[in-house]
N, C-alpha and C positions, 0 to 999 in steps of 0.2 A: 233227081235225088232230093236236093233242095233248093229254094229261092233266096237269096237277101233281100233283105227289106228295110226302107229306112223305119225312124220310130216315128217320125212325122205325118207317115204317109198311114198308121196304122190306130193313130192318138183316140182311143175311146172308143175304138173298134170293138166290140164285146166277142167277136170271131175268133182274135187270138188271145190265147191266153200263154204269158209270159213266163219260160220257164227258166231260172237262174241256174245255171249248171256248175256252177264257183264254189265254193267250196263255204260248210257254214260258218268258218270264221269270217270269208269275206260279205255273206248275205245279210247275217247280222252289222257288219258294219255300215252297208248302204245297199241299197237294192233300188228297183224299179218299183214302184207303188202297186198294187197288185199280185206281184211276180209269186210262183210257187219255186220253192227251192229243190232241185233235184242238183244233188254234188255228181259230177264226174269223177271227183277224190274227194275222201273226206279231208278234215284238215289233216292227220299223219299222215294219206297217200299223200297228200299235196307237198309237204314238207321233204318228204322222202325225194319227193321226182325233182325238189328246188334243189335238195344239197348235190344229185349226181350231175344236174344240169350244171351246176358251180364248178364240179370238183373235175368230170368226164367229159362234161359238153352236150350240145343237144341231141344227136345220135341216140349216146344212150339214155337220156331222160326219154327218147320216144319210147325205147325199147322198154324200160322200165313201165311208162306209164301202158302201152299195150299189155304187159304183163297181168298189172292191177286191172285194168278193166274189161279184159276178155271173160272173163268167171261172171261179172258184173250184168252183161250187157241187159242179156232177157228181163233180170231184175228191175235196168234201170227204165228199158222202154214199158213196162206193166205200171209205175211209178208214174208216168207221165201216163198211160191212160186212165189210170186210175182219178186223175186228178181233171182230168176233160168233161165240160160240160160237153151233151147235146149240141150235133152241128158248132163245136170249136175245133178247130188246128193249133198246134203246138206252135209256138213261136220263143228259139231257143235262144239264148245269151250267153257271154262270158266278159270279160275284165274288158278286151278288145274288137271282139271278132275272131277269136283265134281260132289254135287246134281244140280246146275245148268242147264251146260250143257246134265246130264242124264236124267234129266226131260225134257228137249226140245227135243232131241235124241228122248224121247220113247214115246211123245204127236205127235211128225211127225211120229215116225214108225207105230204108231197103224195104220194109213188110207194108207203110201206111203211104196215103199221099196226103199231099195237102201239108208239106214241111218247109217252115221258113226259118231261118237265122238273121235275127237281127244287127243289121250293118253296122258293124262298129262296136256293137259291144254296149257295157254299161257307159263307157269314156264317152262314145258319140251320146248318150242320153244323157249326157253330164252336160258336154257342152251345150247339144240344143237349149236345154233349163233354161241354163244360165246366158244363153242370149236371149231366151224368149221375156223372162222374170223382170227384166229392167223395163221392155216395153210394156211391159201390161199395169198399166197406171191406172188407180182407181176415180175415176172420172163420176160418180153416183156419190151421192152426199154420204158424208162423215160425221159418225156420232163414236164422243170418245171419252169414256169412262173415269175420272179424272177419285183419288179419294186417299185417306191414310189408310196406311194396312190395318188390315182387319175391318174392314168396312162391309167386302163382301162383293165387290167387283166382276171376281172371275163367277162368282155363285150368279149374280143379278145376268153377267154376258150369257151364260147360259139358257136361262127359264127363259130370256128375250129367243134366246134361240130357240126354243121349243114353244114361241109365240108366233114362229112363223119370219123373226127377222134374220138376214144373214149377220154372221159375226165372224171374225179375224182373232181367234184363240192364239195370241204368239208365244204365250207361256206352253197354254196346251201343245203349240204344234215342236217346240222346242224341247216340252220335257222338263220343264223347269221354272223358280217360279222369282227366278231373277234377284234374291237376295242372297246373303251368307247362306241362309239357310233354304236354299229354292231347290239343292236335291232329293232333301228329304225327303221318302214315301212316293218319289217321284222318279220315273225313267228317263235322264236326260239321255237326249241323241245327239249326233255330231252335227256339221253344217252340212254334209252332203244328205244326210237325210232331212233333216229342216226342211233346205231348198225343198228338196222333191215336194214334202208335204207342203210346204206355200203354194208352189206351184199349184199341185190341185185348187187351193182354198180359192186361189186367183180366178181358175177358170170356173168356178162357183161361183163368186162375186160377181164376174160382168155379169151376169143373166139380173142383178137384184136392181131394188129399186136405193137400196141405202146398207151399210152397212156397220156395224158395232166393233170398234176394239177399247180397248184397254190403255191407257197412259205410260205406253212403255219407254222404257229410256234405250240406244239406241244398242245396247249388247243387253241379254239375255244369258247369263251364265257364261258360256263361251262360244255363244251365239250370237253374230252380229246380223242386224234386221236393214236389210237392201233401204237406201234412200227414199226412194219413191213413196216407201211407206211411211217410213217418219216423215214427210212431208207431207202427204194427204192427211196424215195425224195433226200434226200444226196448223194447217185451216180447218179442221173439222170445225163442227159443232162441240162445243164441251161441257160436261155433264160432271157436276161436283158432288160426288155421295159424301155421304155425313151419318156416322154412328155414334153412339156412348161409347164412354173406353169399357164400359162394362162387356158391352155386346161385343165391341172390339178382340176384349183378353178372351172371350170365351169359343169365339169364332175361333183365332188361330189356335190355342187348348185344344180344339172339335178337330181342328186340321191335320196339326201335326202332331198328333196324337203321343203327348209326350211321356206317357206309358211306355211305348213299343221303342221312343226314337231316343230315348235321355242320354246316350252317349254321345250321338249325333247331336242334339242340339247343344249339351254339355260344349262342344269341340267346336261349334259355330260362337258360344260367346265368348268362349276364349277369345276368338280369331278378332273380335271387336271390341273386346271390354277396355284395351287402353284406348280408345275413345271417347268411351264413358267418361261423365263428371266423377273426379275424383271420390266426391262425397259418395254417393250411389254404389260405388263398385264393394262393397261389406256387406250391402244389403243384396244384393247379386249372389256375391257367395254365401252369405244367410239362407237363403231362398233355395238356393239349388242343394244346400247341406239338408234344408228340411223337407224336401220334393215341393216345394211350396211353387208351382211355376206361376201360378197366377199372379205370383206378386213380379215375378222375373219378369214376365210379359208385360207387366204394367210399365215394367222400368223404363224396360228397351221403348219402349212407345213413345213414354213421353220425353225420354233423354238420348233417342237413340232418332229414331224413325222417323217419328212425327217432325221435328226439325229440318230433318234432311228433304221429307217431301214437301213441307210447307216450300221449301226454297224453292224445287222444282216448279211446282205449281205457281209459285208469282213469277215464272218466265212464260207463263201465257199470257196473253193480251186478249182482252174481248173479255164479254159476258159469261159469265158461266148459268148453265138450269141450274137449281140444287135441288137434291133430295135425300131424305132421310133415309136411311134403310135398315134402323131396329126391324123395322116388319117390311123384310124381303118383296112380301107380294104386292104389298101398298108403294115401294116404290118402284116395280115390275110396272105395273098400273101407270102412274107418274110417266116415265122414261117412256111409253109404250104413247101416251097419250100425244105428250110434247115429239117425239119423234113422227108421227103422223100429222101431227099439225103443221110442221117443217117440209113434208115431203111436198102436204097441199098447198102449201107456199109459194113455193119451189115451181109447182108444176102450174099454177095459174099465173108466172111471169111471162 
């Protein structure tokens, strides 16, 4: 009917393609990387078969849940071939290994072969991660983006990425851009999705000759970032960008586009203006009374931000490169230069 399989034994296999059979509250909150979603229950069946399971017991949650998905089935097996590359097999999931996934597993196997259910569920892919994530230590030299906001960092980690260098996005992979204000215009995700997405970014990395991250500090929103990598962070090589506050205020202006977000950002200076220099905080709500952000932005930068990072930044030790980055591509250029001069370093000791 069908086979289990662990996730180990199938990792980048392009043969099976991973079907989430959970329900889409639970695939939006974490999935497999890849995975298509086909519910066995939607979120109401699912709620429905939880409260008889609580109130009657397991008996009748079966009978209940056979009920919901006998009308279902043909739908649901068309759904998963619909979604089948050329020469792939379905490979099915649930929370555990349960009745979920084994009931989809053995409603496809009756007509197709080639059916497997993944051992353990999403729980055993959780565990595996997270024993594997620790070990996989970035051993390839470290270049690490060090600058005040608005410098343009995550823009510069990028166009290096599309130069051909690997890079370590932890904001990207988080969702988030690590300050008061890092949800805005952004989709944060939980740690169990994070994880997942390190994980790939990792086995990307071993293949490279160097890689690029960002000067992050060691939570991301409500995102905490695994040791190992604030640690290859700390000996990297560091790399000091430097803007005008003008490019600065007009970069984040471009970012957070405070047209669409003003209640949002409105609500993040709340959350820090008794911080602020007493003096300063009039001219704040001056500025937000007349939409004037560019002068707000100036503020937080030089009485907010700028201070805080400065102190960050003289808790590295060593040399730093520097470069300018009004003109993005000239220090694209820069960074691109000095990081190849380091690899060939490197490789003729």
């Amino acid at each position: 009917m069908f086979i289990d399989i662990k996730y180990e034994e199938i990792e980048n296999d392009p043969k099976y393609l991973l079907i989430d059979v959970r329900s889409e509250e639970e695939f939006a909150e974490a999935t497999i990387p890849g995975a298509i979603n086909v519910p066995l229950f939607n979120n109401e069946e699912r709620a429905q078969v939880g409260t008889i399971y609580k109130q009657k017991g397991p008996k009748y949650a079966k009978e209940l849940g056979m009920e919901i998905v006998s009308p279902k089935i043909p739908s649901l097996v068309k759904q998963v071939r619909e979604f089948l590359k050329e020469g792939q097999v379905p490979l099915f999931f649930c929370w555990r290994g349960g009745m979920r996934s084994k009931a989809m597993a053995t409603f496809y196997g009756l007509i197709y072969e080639g059916t497997f259910r993944l051992e353990g569920g999403y729980r055993a892919y959780r565990q595996y991660i997270l024993k594997r994530i620790p070990l996989m230590t970035i051993q390839i030299p470290t270049f690490v983006l060090h600058g005040m906001t608005g410098v343009g960092k995550t823009q510069l980690l990028h166009r290096l990425k599309e130069k051909g260098f690997a890079i370590l996005d932890l904001e990207g992979l988080a969702g988030h851009r690590g300050s008061v204000f890092g949800a805005i215009g952004t989709h944060p995700v939980n740690q169990k999705t994070f994880d997942s997405r390190l994980y790939e970014v990792l086995k990307e990395i071993q293949r490279a000759d160097a890689v690029i991250l960002e000067a992050e500090s060691k939570r991301i929103g409500k995102i905490v970032i695994p040791d190992h990598i604030m640690a290859a962070k700390e000996k990297g090589y560091h790399i000091l960008v430097s803007a005008s506050i003008e490019t600065r205020v007009n970069r984040i202006l471009q970012e957070y586009q405070s047209d669409k977000h003003k209640e949002l950002l409105i609500a993040g200076i709340e959350r820090i203006e008794r911080r602020l220099p007493t003096e300063v905080r009039p001219f704040i709500r001056q500025g937000l009374e007349n939409n004037d952000f560019y002068t707000v932005v100036k503020i937080l930068l030089e009485h907010y931000y700028d201070p805080r990072y400065q102190y960050a930044t003289n808790q590295y030790e060593g040399p730093f490169f520097k470069v300018n980055s009004d003109h993005l591509e000239n220090a694209v250029e820069q960074i691109s230069q000095f990081i190849h001069e380091k690899i060939q370093q490197l490789q003729t000791i």
